[in-house]
C-alpha positions in Angstrom: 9.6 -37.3 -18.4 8.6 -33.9 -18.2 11.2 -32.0 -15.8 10.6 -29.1 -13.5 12.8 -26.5 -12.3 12.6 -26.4 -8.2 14.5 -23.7 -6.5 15.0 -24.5 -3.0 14.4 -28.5 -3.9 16.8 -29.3 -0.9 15.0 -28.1 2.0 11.8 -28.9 3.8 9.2 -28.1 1.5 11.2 -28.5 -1.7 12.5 -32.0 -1.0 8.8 -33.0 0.0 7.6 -31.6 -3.1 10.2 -33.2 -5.3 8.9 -36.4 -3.9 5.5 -35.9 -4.6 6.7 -35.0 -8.2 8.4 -37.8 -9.0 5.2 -39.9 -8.3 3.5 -37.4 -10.6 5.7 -38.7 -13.4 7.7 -35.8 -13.5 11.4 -35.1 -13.3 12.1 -32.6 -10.7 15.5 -30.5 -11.3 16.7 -29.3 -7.9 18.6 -25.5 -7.6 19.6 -24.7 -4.0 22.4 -23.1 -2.8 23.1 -25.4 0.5 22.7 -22.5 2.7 19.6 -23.6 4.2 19.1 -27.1 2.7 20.4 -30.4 2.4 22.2 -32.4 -0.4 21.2 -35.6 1.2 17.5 -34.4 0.9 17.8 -34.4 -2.9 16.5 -38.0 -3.7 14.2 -38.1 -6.7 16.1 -36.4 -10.0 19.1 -34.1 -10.9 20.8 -31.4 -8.2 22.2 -28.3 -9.6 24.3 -25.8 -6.9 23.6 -22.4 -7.2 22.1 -18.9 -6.0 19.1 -17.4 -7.5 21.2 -14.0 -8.1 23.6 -15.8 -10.6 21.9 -15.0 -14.1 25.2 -17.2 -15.5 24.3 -20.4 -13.7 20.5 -20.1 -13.7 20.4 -19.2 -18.0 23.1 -22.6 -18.1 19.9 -24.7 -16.3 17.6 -23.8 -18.8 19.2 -24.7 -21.4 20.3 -27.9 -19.8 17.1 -29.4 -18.9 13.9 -27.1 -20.7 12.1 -27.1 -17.4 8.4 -26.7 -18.7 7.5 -24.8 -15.0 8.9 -23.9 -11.9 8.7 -24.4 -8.7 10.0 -21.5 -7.0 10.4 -22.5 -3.0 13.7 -20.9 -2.4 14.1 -18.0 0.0 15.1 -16.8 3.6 12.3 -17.3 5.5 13.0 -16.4 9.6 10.6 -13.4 10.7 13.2 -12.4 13.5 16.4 -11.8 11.0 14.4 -10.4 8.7 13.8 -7.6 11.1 17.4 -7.6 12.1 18.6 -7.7 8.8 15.9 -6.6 5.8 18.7 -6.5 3.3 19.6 -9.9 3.2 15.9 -10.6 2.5 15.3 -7.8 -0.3 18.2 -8.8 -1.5 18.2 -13.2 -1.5 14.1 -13.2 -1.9 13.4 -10.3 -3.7 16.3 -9.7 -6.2 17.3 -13.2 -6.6 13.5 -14.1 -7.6 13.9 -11.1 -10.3 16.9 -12.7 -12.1 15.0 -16.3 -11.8 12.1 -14.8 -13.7 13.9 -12.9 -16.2 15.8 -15.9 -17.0 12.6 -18.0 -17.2 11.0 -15.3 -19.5 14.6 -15.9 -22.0 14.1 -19.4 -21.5 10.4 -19.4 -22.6 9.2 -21.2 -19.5 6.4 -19.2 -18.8 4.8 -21.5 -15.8 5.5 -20.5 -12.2 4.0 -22.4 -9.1 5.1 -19.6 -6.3 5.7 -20.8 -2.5 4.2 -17.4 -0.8 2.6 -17.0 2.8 -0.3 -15.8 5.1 2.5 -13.2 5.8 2.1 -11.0 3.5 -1.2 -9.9 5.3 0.5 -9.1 8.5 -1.4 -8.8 11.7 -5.2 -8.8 11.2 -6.5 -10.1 14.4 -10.4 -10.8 13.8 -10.5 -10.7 10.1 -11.4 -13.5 8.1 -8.0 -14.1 5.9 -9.0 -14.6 2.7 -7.0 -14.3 -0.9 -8.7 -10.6 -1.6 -7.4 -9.4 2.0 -5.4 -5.9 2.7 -1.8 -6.7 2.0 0.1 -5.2 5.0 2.8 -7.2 6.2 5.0 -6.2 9.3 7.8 -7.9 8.6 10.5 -7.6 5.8 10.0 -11.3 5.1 6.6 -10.7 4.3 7.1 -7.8 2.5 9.7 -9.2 0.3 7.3 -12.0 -0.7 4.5 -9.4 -1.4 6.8 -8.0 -3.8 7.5 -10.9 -5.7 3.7 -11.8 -6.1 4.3 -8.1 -7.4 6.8 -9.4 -9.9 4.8 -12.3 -11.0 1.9 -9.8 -12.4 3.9 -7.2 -13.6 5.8 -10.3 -15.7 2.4 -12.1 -16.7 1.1 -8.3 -18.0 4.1 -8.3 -20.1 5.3 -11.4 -20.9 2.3 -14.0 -20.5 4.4 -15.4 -17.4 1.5 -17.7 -16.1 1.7 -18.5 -12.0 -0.1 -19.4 -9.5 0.4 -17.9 -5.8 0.3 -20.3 -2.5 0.2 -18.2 0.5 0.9 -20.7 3.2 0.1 -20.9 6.6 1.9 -22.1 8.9 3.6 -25.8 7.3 4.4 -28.8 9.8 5.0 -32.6 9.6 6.9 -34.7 7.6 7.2 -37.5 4.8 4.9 -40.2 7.0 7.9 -42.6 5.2 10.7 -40.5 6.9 12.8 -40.3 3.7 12.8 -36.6 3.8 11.7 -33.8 6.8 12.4 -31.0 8.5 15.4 -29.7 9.8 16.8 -26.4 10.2 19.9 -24.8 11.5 18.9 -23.1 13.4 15.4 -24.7 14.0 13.1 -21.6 14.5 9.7 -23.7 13.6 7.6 -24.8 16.8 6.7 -28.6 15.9 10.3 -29.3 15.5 11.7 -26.9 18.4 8.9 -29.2 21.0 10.4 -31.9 19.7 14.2 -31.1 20.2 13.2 -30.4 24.0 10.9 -33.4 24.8 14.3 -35.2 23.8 16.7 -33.3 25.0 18.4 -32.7 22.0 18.1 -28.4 23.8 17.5 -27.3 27.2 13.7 -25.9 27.1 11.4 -24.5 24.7 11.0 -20.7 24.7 7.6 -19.5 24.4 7.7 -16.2 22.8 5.3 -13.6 24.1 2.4 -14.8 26.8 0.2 -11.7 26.9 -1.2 -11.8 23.5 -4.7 -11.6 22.9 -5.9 -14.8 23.1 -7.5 -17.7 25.7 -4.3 -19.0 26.9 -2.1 -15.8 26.2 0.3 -17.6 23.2 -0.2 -16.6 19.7 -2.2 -19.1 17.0 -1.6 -20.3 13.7 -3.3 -22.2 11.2 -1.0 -25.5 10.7 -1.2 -27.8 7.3 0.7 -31.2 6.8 3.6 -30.4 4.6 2.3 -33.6 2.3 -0.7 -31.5 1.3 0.4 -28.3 0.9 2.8 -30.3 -1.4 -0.4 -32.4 -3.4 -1.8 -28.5 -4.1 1.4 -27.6 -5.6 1.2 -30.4 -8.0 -2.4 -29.4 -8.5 -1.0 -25.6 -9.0 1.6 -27.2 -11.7 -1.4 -28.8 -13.7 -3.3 -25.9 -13.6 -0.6 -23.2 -15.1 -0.1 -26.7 -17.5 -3.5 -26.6 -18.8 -3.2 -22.7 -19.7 -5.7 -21.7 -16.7 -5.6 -17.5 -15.5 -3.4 -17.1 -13.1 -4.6 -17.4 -9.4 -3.5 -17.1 -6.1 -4.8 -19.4 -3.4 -4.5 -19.5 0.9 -3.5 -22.6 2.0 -5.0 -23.3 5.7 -7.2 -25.4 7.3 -9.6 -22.6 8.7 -8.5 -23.9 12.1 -5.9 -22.0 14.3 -4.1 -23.9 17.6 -2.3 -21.9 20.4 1.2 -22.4 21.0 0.6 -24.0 24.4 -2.1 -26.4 22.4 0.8 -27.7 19.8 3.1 -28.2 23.4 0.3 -30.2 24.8 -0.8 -32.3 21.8 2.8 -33.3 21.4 3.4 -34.0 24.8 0.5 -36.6 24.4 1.4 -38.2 21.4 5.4 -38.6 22.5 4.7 -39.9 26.4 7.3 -37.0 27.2 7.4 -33.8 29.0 8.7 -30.9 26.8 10.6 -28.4 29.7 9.0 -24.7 28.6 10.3 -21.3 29.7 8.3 -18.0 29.0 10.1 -15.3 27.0 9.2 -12.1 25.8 7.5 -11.2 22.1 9.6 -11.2 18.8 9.2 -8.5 16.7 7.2 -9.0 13.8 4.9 -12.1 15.4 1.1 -11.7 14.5 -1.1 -12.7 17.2 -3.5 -14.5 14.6 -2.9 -16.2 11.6 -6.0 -18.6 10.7 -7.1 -18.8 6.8 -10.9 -18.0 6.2 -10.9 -19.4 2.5 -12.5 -22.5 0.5 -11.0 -21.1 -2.8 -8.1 -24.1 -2.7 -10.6 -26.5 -2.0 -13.1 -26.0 -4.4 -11.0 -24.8 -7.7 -7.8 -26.7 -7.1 -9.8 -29.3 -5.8 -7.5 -29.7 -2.8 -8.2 -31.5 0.1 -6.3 -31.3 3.2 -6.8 -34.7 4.6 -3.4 -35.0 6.5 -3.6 -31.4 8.2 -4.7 -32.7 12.2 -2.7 -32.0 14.6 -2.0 -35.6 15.9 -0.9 -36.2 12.0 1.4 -33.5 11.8 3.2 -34.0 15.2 3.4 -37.6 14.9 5.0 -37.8 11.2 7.5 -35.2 12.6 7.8 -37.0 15.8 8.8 -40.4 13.3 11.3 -38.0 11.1 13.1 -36.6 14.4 13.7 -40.1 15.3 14.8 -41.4 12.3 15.8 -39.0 9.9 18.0 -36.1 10.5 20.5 -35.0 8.0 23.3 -34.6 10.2 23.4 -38.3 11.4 
């Protein structure tokens, strides 16, 4: 079988993805440091350790396995240190996806399916969010990611490094098998923070910021089933396969829920009361983030058939109860 480099292949969206790969037919190749992830999440082909800055370890892969493409997940992705801490983030995301690609380019595997996000278009309350937005993101995680899209066309102008760009929204759920999920440490995603309250694994749930311009005062996000934004990577694979111009696609339902409209629907679908306590804003939140774009649906052919919120909370509801890593 075919294999395919996947940086990041032990944490939430990696391990899903290598999943769906597998029943693709292909063989995914998992590269994660641990620092994030989770060897017991690495289920379906080979795990290599390693960081994306270590040109050594990474040119070694290559020549191991011949990945025809890769799937490039792997980065720090918490708003809040990014703001605290910008280096780590230029440094991890930015510099370590520089070595990855310069490797690739040596290698002559010139296919790259890049895990982006909405991001990199920072806080653009009232604007349809669409692929051909203003780039202007407030954070240095955005930014970094901004930059490696940067990377990617400066690499396709000069080396014919084909890619495709996914600029998530915000991703929730969890395998509906609960073989693989999420889990963080620390858990800074609101699906799985609701969760830990309603059963008591912490005190309350903080809710950051309730003066922000919207009907109930919490801020919104667009939230997609982590088992289809993984079905448009393999359709992102297929389409750098087949030789295709490089593209970059939003992935959103066009639907945005409130902070206090996740807490609600997941009180419903558990039975249980999650105990809440108001905070004050984190630097770097948007108030907004709500895709505006078909272009996924009607090129890629995606359809994001899992992405309700009742789906979402109850496949992570079914993972929290049965699958943790550290059990």
């Amino acid at each position: 079988m075919t294999n395919i480099l996947v940086t990041g292949g032990a944490g939430y969206i990696g391990s899903h993805a290598c999943k769906a790969l597998k029943a693709a037919g292909y063989t995914p190749v998992t590269y994660d440091n641990l620092s994030t992830g989770w060897e017991q999440a690495v289920r379906y082909g080979p795990f290599e350790q390693g960081h994306l800055t270590d040109r050594d370890r990474l040119d070694q892969i290559f020549a191991a396995y011949q990945p025809e493409a890769i799937l490039h997940f792997a980065a720090l992705s918490q708003v809040g240190e990014s703001m605290r801490e910008p280096g780590l983030y230029w440094h991890n995301n930015v510099a370590g996806s520089l070595c990855l690609f310069q490797a690739a380019v040596q290698a002559g595997c010139l296919n790259v399916v890049f895990s982006s996000t909405c991001a990199t278009y920072g806080d653009q309350d009232n604007v349809v969010l669409n692929e051909t937005s203003p780039r202007h993101p407030i954070n240095a995680y955005g930014a970094s990611k901004r930059a490696i899209e940067d990377i990617l066309r400066d690499f396709e102008a000069a080396y014919g490094l084909r890619h495709v760009i996914f600029r998530y929204f915000n991703v929730a759920g969890a395998d509906p098998e609960a073989e693989v999920g999420e889990f963080h440490q620390p858990e800074t995603h609101l699906i799985p923070l609701i969760l830990d309250a309603i059963d008591g694994r912490r005190n309350a749930l903080t809710i950051f910021g309730t003066d922000y311009d919207t009907p109930d005062g919490t801020c919104i996000r667009d939230y997609v089933h982590v088992m289809d934004l993984v079905d448009a990577h393999i359709l992102g694979l297929k389409w750098v396969e087949d030789g295709k111009q490089s593209r970059v696609f939003n992935l959103g339902t066009g639907t945005g829920f409130s902070v206090r409209e996740v807490i609600d629907r997941a009180e419903a679908i558990t039975g249980k009361k999650a105990p809440v306590v108001e905070g004050l804003r984190r630097p770097g939140d948007c108030t907004k983030l709500v895709s505006g774009s078909t272009r996924a649906v009607t090129e890629l052919g995606w359809s994001p058939e899992r992405s309700t919120l009742d789906q979402m909370i109850g496949d992570a509801w079914r993972w929290h109860q049965t699958g943790h890593y550290d059990k």
